[in-house]
PANUDREN-190082 format. One record per residue (C-alpha): x, y, z; residue number from 0. Coordinates in nm, 3 decimals, always signed. Example, Ala and Ser with C-alpha at 12.3 -4.5 7.8 and 13.67 -1.06 7.14 Angstrom:
<banus>
[banu [+1.230; -0.450; +0.780]; 0];
[banu [+1.367; -0.106; +0.714]; 1];
</banus>
This chain:
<banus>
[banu [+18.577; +10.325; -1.640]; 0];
[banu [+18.524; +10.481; -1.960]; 1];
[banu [+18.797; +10.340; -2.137]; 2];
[banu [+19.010; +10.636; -2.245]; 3];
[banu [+19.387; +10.556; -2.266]; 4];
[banu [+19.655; +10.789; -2.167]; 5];
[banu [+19.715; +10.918; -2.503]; 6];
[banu [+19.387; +11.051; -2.568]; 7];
[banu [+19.343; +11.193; -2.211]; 8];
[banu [+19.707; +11.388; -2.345]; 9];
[banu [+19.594; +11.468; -2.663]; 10];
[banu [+19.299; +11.637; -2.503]; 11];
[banu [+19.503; +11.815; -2.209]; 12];
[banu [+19.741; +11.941; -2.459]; 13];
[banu [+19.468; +12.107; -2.707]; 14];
[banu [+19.303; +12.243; -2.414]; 15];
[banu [+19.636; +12.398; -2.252]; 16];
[banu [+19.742; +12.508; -2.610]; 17];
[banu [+19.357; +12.679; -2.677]; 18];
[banu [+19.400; +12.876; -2.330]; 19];
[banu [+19.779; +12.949; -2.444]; 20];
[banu [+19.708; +13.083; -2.753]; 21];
[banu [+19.372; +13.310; -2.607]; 22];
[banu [+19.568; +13.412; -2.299]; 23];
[banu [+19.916; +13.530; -2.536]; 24];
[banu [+19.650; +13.710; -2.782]; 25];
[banu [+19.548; +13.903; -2.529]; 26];
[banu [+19.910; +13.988; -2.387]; 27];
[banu [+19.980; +14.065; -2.713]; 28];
[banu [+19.720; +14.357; -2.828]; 29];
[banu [+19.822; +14.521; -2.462]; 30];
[banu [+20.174; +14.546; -2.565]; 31];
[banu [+20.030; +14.696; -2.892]; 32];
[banu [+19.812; +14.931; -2.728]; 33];
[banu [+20.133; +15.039; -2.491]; 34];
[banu [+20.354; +15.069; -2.752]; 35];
[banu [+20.146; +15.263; -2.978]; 36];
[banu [+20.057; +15.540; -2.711]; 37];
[banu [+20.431; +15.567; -2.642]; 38];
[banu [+20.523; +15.629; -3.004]; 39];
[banu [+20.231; +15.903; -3.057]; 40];
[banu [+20.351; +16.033; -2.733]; 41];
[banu [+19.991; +15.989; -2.561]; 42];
[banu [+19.895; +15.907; -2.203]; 43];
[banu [+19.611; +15.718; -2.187]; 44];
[banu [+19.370; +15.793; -1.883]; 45];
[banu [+19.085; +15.555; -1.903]; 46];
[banu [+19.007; +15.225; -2.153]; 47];
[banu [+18.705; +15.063; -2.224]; 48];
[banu [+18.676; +14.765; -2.411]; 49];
[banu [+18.274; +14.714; -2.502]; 50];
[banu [+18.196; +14.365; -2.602]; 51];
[banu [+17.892; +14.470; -2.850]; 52];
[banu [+17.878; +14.807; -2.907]; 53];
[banu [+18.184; +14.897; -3.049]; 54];
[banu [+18.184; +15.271; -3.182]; 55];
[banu [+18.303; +15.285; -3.548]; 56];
[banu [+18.363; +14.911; -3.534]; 57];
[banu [+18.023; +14.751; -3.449]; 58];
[banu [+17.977; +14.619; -3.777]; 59];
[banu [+18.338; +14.554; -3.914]; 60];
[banu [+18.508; +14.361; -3.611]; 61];
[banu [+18.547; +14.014; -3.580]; 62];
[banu [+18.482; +13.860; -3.209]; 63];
[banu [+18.820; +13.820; -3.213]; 64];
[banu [+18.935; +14.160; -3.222]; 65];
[banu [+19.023; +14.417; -2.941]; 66];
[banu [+18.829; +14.745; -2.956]; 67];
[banu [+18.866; +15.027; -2.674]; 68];
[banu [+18.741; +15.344; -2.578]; 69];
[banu [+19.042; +15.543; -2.487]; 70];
[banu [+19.057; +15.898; -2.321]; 71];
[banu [+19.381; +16.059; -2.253]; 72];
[banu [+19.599; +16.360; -2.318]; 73];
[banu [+19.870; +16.418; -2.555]; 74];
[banu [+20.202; +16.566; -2.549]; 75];
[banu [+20.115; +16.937; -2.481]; 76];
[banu [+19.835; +16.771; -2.214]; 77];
[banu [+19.539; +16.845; -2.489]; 78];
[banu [+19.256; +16.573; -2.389]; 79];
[banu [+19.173; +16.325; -2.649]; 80];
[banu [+18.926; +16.055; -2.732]; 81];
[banu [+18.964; +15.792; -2.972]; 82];
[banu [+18.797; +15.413; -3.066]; 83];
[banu [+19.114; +15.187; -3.122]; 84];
[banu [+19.098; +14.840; -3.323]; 85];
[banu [+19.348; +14.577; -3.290]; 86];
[banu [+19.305; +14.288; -3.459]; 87];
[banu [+19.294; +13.924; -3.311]; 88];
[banu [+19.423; +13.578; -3.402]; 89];
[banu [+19.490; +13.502; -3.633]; 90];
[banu [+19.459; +13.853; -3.827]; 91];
[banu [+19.738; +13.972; -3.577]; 92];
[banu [+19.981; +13.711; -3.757]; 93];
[banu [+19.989; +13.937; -4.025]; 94];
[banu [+19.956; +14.292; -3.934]; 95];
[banu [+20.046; +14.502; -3.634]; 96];
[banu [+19.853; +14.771; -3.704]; 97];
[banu [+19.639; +14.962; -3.455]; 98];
[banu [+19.321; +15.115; -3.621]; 99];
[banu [+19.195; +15.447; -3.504]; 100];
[banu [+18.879; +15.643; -3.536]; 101];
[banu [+18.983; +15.998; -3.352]; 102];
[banu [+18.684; +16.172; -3.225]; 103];
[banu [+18.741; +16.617; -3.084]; 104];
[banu [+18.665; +16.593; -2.687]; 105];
[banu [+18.372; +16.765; -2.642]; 106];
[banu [+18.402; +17.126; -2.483]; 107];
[banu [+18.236; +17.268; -2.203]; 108];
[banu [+17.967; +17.565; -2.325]; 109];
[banu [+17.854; +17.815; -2.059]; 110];
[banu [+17.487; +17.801; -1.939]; 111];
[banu [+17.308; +18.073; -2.067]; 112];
[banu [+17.117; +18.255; -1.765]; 113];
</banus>
């Protein structure tokens, strides 16, 4: 009907499969990172948030590409935490492992004064 051959209709099924591959592994990818790196610092992470467009410390320096959360958590001794993480995306992540953080002191409760 249009006159596509089978090659082409390949070619395109096999970019498309590899795109979705490659988006789909990034993301398995920067868990396993995030995992990892809380078991080496000995941290237990409690809740994640991953904001799409404003990104603490990293609004203005991350690509699209890259993974930013919003962890809270304890550590070791069971002190809370907060932190921003940054893991970088394709094809950054070929190069470096690294995960970026920006540490911020949990708040503390203050009496009310009466």
């Amino acid at each position: 009907m249009f006159g596509y051959d089978a090659v082409t209709i390949a070619i395109t099924a096999g970019s498309l499969l590899a795109a979705c591959a490659l988006v789909c592994g990034d993301a398995y990818v920067a868990e396993r990172r995030l995992r990892r790196w809380a078991e080496e610092s000995g941290l237990t992470i409690l809740s994640r948030r991953a904001p799409r467009f404003l990104r603490g410390p990293y609004t203005w320096t991350s690509r699209r590409e890259d993974y930013v959360y919003f962890l809270t958590g304890r550590d070791a001794k069971g002190n809370p935490f907060e932190t921003w993480v940054r893991i970088r995306g394709f094809p950054t992540s070929l190069w470096t492992s690294k995960v970026e953080t920006s540490w911020s002191p949990k708040p503390t409760a203050t009496p009310l004064l009466d």
